[in-house]
MDTraj code that builds the backbone (N, CA, C; nanometers):
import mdtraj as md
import numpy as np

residues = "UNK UNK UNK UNK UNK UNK UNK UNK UNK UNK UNK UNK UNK UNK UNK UNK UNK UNK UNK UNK UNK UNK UNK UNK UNK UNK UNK UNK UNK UNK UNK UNK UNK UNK UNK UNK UNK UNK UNK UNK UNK UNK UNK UNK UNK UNK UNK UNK UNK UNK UNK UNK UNK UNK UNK UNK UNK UNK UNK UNK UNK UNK UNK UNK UNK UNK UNK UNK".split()
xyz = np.array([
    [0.0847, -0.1188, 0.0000],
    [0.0000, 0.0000, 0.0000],
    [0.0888, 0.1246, 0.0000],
    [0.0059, 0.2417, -0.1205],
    [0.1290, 0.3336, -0.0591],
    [0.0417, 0.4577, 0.0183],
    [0.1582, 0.5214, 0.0894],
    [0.0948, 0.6226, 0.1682],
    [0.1561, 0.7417, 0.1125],
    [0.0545, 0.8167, 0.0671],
    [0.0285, 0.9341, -0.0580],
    [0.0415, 1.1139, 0.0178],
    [0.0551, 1.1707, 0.0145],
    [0.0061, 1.2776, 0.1022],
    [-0.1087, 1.3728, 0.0016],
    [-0.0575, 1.3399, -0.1504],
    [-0.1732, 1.4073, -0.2537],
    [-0.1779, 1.2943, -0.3817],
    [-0.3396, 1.2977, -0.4197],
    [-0.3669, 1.2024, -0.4997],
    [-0.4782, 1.3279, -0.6422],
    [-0.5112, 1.1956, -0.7087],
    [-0.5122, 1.2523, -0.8627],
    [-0.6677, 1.2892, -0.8011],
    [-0.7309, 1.4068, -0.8570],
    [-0.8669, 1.3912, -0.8163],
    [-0.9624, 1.2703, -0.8530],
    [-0.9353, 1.2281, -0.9559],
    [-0.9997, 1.0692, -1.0106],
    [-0.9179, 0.9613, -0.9188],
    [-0.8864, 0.9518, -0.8476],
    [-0.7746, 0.8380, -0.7558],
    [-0.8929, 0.8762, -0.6427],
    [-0.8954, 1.0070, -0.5716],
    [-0.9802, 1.0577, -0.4624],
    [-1.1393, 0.9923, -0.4669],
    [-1.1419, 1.0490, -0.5504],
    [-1.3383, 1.0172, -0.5797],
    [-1.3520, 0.8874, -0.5766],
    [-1.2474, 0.7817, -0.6788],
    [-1.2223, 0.6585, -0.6704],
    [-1.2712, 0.5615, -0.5438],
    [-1.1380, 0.6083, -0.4327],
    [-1.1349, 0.5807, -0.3259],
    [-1.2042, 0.6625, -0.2051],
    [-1.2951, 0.7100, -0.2418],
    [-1.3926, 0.8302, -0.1123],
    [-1.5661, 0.7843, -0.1445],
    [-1.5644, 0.7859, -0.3311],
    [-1.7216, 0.7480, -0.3733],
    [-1.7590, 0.8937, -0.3795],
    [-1.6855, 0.9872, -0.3306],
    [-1.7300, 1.1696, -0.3634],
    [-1.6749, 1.1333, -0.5151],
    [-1.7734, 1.2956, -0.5964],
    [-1.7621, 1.2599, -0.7181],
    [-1.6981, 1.4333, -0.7138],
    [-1.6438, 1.4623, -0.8362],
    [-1.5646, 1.5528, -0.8803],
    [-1.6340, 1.7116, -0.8777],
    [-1.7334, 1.6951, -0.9214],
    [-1.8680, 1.7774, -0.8891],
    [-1.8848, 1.8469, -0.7202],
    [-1.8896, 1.6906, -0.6297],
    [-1.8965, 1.7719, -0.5110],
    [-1.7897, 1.8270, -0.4561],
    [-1.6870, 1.7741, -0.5083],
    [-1.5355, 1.8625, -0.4899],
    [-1.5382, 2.0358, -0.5325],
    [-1.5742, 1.9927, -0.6377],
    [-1.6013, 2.1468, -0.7427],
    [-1.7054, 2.2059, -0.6232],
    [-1.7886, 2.1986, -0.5300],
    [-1.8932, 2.2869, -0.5027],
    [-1.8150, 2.2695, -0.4097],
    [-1.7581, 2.2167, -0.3190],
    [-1.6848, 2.2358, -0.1937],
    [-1.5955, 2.3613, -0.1676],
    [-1.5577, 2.3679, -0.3298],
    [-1.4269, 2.4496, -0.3082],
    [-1.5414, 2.6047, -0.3686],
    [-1.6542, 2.5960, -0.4251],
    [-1.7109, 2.7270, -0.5183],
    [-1.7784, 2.7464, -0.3563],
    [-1.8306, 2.6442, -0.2266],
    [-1.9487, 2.7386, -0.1462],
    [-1.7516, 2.7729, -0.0081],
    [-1.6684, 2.7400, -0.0720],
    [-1.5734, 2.8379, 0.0235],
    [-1.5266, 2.6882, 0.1672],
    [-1.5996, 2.5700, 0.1505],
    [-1.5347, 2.4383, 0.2633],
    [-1.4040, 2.4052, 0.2226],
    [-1.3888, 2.3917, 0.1090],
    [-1.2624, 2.3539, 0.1053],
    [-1.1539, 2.4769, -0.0194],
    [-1.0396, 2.5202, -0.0616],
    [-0.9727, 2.6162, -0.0422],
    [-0.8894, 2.5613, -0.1795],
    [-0.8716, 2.6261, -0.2993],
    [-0.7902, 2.5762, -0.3837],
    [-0.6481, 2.5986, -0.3274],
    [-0.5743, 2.5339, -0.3806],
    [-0.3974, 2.5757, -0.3305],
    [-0.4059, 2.5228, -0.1366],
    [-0.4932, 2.4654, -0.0887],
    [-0.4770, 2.4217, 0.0297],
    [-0.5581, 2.2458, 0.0696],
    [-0.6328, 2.2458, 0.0227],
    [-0.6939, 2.1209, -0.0053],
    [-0.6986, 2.0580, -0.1294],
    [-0.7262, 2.1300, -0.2363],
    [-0.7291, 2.1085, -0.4165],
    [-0.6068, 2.1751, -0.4582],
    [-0.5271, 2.1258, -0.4809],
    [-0.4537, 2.1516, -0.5563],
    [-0.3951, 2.1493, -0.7100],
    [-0.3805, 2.2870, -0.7884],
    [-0.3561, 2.3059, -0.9082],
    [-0.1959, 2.2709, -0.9904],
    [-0.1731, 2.1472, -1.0305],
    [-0.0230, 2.1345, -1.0312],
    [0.0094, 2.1836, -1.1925],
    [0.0966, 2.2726, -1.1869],
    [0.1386, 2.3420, -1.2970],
    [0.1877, 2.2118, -1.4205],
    [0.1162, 2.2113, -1.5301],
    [0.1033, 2.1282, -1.6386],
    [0.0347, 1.9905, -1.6248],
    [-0.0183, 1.9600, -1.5316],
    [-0.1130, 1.8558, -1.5334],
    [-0.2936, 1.8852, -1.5205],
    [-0.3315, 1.8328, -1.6322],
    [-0.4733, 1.8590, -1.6646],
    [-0.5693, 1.8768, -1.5484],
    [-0.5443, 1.7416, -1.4579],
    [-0.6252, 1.7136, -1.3512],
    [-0.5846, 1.7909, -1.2060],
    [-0.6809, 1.8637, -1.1404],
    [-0.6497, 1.8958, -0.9900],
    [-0.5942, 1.7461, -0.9090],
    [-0.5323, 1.7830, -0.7506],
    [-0.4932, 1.6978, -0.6706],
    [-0.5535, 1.7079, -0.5458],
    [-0.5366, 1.6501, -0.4760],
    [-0.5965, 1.6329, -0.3862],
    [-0.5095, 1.6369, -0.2329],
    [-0.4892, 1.7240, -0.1634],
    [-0.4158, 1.7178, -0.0085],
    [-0.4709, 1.6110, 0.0609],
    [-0.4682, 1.5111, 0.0804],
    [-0.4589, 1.4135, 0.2176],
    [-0.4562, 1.4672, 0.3036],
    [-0.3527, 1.5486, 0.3643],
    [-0.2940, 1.5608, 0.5032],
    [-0.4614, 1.7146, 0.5837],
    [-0.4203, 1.7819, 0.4023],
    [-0.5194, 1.8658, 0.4628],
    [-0.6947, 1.8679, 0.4917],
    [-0.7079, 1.7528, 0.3583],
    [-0.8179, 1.7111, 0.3909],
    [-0.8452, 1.6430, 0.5505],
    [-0.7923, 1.5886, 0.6070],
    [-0.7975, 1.5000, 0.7127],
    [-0.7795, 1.6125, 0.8224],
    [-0.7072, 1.7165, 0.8211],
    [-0.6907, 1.8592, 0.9063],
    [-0.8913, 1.9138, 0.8725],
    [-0.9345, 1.9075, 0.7475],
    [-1.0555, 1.9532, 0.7726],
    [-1.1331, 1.8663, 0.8258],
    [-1.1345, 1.7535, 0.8032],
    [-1.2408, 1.6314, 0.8877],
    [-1.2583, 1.6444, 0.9915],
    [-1.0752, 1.6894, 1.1263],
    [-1.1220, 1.6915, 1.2310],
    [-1.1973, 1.7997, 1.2868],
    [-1.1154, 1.9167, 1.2046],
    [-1.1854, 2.0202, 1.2856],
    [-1.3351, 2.0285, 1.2632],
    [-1.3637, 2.0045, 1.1435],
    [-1.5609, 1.9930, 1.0981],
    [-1.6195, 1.9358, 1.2257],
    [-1.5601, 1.7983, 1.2406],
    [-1.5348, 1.6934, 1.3345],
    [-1.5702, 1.7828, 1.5004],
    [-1.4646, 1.8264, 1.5039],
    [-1.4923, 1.9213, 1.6774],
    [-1.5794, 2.0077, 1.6993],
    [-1.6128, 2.0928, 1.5377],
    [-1.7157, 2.1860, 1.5846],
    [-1.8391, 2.1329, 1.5942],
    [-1.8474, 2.0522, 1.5256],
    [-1.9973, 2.0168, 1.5625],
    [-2.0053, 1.9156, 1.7164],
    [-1.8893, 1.8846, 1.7563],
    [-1.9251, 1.7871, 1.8860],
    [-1.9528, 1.9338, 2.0003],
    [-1.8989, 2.0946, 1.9616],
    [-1.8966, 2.1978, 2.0369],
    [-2.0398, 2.2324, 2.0402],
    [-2.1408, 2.2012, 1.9380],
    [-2.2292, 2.2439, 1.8832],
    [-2.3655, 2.1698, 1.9726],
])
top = md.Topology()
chain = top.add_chain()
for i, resn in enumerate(residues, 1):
    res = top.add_residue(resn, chain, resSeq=i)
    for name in ("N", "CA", "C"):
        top.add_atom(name, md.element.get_by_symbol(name[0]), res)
traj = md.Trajectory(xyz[None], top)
């Protein structure tokens, strides 16, 4: 197995079952952050995907609502 820190957005959706679409609205209603979660890699067609930061947003989503 390998351990990735950023994956292809089609690798993501792959392995999550989120589709590319709800990525796209994640990042247009302001949850998730191009250049910090999606990432734009200079000459490759497809966005990427942060691991590390995605999983930084899970928890905190994660805490506020247990605050809530």
């Amino acid at each position: 197995m390998l351990n990735l820190d950023c994956v292809p957005i089609s690798t993501y959706c792959k392995e999550t079952g989120e589709t590319p679409d709800a990525i796209t609205k994640r990042v247009q209603r302001g949850v998730w952050r191009e250049g910090v979660q999606v990432l734009k890699v200079e000459g490759v067609k497809e966005r990427w995907i942060d691991l590390n930061e995605v999983a930084k947003w899970a928890r905190q989503s994660c805490q506020s609502s247990r605050a809530a």
